[in-house]
N, CA, C and O atoms as a MOPAC input file, in Angstrom:
PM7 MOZYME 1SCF
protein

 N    111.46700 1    84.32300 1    55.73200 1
 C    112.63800 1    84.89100 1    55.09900 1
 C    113.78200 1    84.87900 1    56.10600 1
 O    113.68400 1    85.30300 1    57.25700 1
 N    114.80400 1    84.38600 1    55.59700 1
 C    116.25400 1    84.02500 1    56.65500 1
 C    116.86400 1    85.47300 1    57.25600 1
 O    117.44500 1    85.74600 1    58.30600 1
 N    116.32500 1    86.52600 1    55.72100 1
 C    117.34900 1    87.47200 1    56.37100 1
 C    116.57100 1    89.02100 1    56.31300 1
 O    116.94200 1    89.80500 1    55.44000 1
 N    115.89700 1    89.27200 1    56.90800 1
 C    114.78400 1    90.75800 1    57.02400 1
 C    115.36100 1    91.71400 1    56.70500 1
 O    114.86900 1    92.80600 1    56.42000 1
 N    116.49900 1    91.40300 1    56.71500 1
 C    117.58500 1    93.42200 1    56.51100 1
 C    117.72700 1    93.70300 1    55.35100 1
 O    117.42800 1    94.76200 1    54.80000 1
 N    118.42300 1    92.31800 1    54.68300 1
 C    118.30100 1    92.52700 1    53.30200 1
 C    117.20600 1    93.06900 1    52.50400 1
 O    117.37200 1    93.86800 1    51.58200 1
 N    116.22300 1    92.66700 1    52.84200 1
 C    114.97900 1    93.23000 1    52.22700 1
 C    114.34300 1    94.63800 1    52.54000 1
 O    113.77200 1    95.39000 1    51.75100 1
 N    114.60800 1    94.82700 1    54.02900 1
 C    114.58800 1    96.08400 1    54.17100 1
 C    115.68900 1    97.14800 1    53.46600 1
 O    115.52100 1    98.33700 1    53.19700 1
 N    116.81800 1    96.34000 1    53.27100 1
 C    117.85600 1    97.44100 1    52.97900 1
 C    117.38700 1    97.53300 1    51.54800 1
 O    117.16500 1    98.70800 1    51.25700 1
 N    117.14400 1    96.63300 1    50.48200 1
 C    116.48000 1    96.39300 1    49.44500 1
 C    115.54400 1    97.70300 1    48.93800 1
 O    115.68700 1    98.37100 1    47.91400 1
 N    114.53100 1    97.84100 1    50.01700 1
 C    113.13500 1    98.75000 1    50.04100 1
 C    113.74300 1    99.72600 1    49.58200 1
 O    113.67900 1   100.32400 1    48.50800 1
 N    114.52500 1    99.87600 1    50.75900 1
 C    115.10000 1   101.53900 1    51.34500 1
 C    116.10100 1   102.00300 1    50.09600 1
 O    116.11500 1   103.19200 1    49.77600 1
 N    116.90100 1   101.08200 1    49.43000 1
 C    117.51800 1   101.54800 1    48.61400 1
 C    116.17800 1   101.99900 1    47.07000 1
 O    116.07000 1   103.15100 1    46.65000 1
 N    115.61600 1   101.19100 1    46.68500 1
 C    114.78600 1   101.15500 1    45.57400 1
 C    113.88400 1   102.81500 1    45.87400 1
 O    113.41100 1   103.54900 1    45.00500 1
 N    113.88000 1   102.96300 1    46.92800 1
 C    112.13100 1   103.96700 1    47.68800 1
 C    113.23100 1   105.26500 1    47.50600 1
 O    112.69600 1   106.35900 1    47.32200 1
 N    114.47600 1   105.23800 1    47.53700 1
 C    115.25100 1   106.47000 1    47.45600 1
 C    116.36300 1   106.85400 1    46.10700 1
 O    117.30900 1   107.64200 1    46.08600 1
 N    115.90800 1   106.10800 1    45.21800 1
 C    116.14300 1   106.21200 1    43.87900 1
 C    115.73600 1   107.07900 1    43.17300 1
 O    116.40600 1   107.54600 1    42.25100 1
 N    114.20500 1   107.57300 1    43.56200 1
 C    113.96200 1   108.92300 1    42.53400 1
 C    114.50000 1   110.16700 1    43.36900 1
 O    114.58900 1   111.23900 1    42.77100 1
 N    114.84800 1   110.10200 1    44.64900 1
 C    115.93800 1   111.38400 1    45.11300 1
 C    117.19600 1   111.75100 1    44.70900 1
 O    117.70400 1   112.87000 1    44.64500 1
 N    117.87000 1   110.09400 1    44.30200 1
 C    119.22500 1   110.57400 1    43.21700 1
 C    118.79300 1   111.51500 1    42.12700 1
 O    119.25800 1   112.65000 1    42.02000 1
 N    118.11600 1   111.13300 1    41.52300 1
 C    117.66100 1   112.11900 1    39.94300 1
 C    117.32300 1   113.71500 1    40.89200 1
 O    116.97500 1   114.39800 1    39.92900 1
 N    117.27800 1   114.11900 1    41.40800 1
 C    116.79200 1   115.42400 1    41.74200 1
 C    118.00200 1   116.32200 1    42.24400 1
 O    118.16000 1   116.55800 1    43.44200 1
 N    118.81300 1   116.78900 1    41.29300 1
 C    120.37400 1   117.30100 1    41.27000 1
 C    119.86900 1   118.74600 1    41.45000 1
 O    118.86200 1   119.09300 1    40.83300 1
 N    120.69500 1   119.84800 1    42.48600 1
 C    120.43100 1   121.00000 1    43.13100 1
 C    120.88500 1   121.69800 1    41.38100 1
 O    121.95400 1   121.19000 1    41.04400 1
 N    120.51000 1   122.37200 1    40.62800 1
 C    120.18700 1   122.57400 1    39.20400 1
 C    121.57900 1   123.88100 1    39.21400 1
 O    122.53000 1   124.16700 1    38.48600 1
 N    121.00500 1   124.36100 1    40.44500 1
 C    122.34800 1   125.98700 1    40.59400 1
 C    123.36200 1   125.39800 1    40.98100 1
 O    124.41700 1   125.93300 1    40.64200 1
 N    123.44000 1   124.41500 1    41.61600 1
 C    124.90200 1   124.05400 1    41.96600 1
 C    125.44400 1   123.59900 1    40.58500 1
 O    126.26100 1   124.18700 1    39.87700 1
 N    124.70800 1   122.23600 1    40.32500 1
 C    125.09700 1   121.56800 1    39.15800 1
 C    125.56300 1   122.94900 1    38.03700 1
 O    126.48300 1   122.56200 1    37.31500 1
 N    125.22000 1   124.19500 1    37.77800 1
 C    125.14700 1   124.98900 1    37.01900 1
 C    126.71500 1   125.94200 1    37.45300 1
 O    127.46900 1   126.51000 1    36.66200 1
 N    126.82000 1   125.85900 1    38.80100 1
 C    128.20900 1   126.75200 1    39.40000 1
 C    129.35100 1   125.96600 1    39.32900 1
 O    130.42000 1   126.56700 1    39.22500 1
 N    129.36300 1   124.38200 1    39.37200 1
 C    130.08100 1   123.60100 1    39.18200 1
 C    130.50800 1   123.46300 1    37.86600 1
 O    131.73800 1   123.43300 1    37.82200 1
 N    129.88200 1   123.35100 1    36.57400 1
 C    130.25000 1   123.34400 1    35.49400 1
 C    130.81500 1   124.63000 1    35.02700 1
 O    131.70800 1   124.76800 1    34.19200 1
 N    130.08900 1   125.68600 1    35.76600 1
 C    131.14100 1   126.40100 1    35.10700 1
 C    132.42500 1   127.60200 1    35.79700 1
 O    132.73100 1   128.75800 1    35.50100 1
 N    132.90000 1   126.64600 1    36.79300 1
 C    134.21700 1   126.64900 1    36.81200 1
 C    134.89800 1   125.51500 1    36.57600 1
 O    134.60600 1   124.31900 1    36.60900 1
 N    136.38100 1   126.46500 1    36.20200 1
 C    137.49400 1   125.73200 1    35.91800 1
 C    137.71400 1   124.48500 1    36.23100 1
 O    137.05000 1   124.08100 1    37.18600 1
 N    138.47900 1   123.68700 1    35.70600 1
 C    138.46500 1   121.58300 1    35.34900 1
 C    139.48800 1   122.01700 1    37.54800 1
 O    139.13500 1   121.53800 1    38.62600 1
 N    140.43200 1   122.82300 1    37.32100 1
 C    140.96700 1   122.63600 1    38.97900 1
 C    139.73800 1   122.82000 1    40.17400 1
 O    139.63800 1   122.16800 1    41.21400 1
 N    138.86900 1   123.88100 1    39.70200 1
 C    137.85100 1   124.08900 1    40.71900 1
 C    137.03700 1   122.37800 1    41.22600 1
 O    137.14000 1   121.63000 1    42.19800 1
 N    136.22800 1   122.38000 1    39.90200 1
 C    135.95500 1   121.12700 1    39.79200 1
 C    136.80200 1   119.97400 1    40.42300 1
 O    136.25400 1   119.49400 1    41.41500 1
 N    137.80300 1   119.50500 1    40.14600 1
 C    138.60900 1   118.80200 1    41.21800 1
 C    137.96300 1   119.25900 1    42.57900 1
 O    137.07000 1   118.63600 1    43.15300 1
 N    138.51900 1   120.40100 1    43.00700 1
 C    138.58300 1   120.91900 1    44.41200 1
 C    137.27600 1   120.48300 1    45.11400 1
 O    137.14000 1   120.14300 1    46.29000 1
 N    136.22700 1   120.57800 1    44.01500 1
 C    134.55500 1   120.46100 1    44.78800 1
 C    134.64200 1   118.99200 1    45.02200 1
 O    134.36900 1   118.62200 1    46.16400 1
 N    134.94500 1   118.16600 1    44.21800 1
 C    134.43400 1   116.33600 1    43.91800 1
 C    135.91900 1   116.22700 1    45.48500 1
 O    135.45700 1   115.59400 1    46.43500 1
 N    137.08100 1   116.61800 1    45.68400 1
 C    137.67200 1   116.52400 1    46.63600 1
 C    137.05700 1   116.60100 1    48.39500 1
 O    137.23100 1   115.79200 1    49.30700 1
 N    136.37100 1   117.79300 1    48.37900 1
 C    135.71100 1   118.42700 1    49.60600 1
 C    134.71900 1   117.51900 1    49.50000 1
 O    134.50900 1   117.04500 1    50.61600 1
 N    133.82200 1   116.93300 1    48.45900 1
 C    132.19900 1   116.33200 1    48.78200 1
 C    132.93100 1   114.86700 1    49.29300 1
 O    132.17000 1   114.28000 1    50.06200 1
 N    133.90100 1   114.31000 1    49.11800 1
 C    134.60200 1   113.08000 1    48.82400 1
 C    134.87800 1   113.29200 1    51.06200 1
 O    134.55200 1   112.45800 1    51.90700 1
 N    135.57200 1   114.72300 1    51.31200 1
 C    136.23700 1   114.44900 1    52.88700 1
 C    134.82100 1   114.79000 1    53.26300 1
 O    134.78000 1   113.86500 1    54.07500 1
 N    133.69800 1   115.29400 1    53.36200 1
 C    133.30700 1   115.52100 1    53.79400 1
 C    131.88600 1   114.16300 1    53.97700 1
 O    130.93400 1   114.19300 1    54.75700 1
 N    132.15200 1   113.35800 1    53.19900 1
 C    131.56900 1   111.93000 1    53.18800 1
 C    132.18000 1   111.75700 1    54.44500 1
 O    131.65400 1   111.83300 1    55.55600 1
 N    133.80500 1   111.42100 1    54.03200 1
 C    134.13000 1   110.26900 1    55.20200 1
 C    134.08000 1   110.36600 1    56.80800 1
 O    134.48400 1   109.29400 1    57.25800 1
 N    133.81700 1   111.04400 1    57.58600 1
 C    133.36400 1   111.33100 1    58.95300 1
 C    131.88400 1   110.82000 1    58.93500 1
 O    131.50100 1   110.08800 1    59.84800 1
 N    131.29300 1   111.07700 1    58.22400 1
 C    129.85000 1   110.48200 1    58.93800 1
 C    129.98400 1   108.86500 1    58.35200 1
 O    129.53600 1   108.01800 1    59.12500 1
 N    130.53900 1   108.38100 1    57.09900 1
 C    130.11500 1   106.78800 1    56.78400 1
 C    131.11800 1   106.31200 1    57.68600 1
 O    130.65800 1   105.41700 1    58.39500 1
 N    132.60600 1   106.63800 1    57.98300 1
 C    133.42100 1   105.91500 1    59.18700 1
 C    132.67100 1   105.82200 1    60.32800 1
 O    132.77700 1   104.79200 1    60.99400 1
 N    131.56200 1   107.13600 1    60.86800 1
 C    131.04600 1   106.56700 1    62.40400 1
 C    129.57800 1   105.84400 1    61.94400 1
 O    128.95100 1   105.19300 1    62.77900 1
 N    129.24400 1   105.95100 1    61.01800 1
 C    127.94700 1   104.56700 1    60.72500 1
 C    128.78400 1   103.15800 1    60.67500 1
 O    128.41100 1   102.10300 1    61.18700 1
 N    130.04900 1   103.38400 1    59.91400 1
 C    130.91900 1   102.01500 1    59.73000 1
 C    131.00000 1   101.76600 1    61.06200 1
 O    130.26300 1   100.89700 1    61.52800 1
 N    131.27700 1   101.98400 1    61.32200 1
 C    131.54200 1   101.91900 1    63.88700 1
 C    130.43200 1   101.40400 1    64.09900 1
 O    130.32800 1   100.19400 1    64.30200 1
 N    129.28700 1   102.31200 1    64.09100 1
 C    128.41000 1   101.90300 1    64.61400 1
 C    127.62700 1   100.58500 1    64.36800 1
 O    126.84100 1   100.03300 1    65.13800 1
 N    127.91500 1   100.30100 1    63.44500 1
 C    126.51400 1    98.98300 1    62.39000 1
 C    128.16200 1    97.99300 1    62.92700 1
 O    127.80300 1    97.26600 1    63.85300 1
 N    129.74900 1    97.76400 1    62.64100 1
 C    130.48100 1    97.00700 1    63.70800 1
 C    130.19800 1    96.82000 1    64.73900 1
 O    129.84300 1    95.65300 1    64.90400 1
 N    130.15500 1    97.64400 1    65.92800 1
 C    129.45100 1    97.33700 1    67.35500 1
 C    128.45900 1    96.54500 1    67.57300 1
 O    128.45900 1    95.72300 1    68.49000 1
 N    127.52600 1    96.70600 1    66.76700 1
 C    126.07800 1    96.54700 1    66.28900 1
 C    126.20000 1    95.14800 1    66.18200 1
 O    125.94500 1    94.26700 1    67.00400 1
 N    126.55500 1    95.10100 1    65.23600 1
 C    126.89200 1    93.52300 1    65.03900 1
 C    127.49400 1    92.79600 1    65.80300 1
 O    127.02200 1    91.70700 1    66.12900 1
 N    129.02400 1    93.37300 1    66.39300 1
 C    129.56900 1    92.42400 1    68.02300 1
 C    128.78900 1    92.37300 1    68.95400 1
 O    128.84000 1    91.36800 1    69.66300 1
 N    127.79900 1    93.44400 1    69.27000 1
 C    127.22300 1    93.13600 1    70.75900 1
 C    126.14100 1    92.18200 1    69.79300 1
 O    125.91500 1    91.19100 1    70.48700 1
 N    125.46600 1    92.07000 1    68.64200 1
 C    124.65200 1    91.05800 1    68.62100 1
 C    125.23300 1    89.39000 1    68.38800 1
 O    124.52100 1    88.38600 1    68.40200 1
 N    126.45400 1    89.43300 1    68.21600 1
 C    127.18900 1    88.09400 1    68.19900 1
 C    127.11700 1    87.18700 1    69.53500 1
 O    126.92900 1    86.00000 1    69.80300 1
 N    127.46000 1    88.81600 1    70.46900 1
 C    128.16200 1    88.20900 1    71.86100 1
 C    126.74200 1    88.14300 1    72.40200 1
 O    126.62700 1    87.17500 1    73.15300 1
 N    125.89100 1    88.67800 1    72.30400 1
 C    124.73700 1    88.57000 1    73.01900 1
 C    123.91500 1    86.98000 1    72.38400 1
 O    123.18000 1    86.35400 1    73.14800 1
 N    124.12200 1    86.57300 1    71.18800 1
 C    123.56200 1    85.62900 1    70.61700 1
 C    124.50000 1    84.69800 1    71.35500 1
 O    123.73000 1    83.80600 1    71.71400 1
 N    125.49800 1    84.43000 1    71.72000 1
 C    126.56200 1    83.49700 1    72.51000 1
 C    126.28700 1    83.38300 1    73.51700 1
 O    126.34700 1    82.25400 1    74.00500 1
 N    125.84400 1    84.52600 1    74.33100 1
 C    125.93300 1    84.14700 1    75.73000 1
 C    124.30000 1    83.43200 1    75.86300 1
 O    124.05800 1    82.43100 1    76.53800 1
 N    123.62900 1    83.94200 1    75.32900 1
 C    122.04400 1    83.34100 1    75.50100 1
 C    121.86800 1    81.48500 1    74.71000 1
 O    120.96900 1    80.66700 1    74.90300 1
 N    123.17300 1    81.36600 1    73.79100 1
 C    122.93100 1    79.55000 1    74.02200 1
 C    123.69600 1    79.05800 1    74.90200 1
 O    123.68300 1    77.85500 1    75.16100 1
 N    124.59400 1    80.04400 1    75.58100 1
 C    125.40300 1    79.37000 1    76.66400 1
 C    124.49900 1    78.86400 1    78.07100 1
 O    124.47800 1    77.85400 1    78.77400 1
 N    123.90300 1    79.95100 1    78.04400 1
 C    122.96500 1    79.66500 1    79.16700 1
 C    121.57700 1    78.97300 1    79.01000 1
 O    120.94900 1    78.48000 1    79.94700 1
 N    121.16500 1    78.99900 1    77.66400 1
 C    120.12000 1    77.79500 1    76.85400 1
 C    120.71900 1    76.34500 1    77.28100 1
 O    119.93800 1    75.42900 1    77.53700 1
 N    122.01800 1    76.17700 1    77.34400 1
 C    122.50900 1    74.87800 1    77.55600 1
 C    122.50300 1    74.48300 1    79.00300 1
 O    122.90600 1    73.37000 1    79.34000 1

């Protein structure tokens, strides 16, 4: 197989599919019943409070990938 990640990422997504379906029942229950502004306010906060951790995975899996570019470069440089 050309590309192992894919398939791992594949697994990992499929193996954590029945954890989506398992919704915190009291929240889901405190959320509906406030107000359509509250509501905004919550889907707002879950929304900032995403972006700090997927921006430093986004960093990290970038790096990730340059040092494996530059490291794949320098090792046919010196293959040659």
């Amino acid at each position: 197989m050309r590309r192992p990640w894919l398939a791992a990422l594949l697994v990992m997504a499929f193996s954590s599919a029945p954890a989506f379906a398992q919704g915190c029942a009291m929240c889901k229950a405190n959320a509906k019943a406030t107000p359509k502004d509250g509501q905004r306010a919550i889907n707002r906060a879950i929304v900032i409070m995403l972006v700090p951790p997927l921006g430093i995975m986004s960093l990290g899996l970038g790096f990730a990938f340059r040092y494996g570019k530059r490291r794949d470069q320098e090792n046919d440089r010196t293959s040659d």
